[in-house]
N, C-alpha and C positions, 0 to 999 in steps of 0.2 A: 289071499291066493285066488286067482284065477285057473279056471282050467283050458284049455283050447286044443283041439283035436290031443287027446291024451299027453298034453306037456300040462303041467303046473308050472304056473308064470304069476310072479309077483306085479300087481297090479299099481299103477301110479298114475295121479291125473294134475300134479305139482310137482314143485321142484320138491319142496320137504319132502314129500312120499319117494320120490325117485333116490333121492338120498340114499332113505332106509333104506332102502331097496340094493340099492350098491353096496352101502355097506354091512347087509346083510349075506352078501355073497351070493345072490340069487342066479340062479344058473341062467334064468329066463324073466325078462322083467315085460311086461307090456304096457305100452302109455297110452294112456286113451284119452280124451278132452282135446280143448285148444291148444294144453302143453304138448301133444303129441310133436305139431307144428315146429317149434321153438328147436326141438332136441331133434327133429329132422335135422334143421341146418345145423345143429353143431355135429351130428356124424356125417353132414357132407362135405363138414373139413378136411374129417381125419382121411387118411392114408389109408387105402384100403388094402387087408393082409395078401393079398397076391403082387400088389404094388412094391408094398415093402418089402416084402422077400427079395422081388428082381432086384430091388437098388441095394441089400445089403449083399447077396452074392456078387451085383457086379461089379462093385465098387469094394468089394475084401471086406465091408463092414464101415471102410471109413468115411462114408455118406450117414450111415445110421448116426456117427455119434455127431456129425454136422447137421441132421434133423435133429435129433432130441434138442443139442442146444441151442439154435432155432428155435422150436417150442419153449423151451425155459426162458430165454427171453423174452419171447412173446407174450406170454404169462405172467411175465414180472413187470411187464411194463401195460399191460390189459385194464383197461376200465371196471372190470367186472368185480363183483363183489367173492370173499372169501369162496361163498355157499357154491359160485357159478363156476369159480376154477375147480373147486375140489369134483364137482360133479364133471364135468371135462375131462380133467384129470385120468377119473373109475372108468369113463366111458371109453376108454381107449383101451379096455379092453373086452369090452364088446363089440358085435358087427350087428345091422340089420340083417332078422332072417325074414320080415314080412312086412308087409304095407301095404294097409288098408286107408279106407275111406276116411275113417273116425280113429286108427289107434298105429298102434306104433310095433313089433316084437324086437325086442334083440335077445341076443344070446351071447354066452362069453363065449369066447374066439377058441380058447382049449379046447370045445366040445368038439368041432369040427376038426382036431388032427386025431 
């Protein structure tokens, strides 16, 4: 565990450690290292949660289940190895709350409603 301005945030400088880290249910995960880098671009994929909201309100909802399966294609037809979807996957329910130099913060998305 890391601590940064009074948050405890699970620390990860790999994909293994980031794992645990998700699948620990860590409220706050911070990635620090060259992996920081990597897991930038995979949450410059996702949709970010003010995004999504507009298109499931505007569309009744049935844009939402036209993205997810979108995504589940995507995914099933992806180069990537088990390790790198299931981490994709957990991250979609995180957002960035911080970006620095050298490291990474997210936070799950619940905390913020």
């Amino acid at each position: 565990m890391y601590k940064v301005n009074g948050i405890e945030a699970y620390e990860a400088h790999n994909r293994t450690e980031l794992l645990a880290g998700l699948e620990a249910k860590s409220e706050y995960i911070l990635i620090k290292g060259d992996y920081y880098k990597e897991v930038r671009k995979i949450m410059d994929t996702h949709l970010p949660e003010n995004e999504s909201i507009g298109v499931a309100l505007g569309s009744a909802g049935v844009l939402s289940i036209l993205i997810y399966a979108i995504d589940a294609v995507r995914n099933s037809f992806s180069n990537a190895d088990k390790m790198d979807k299931k981490i994709d996957r957990k991250l979609n329910s995180f957002m960035v709350k911080k970006i620095t130099d050298d490291g990474l913060l997210l936070s799950l998305k619940q905390l913020d409603y």
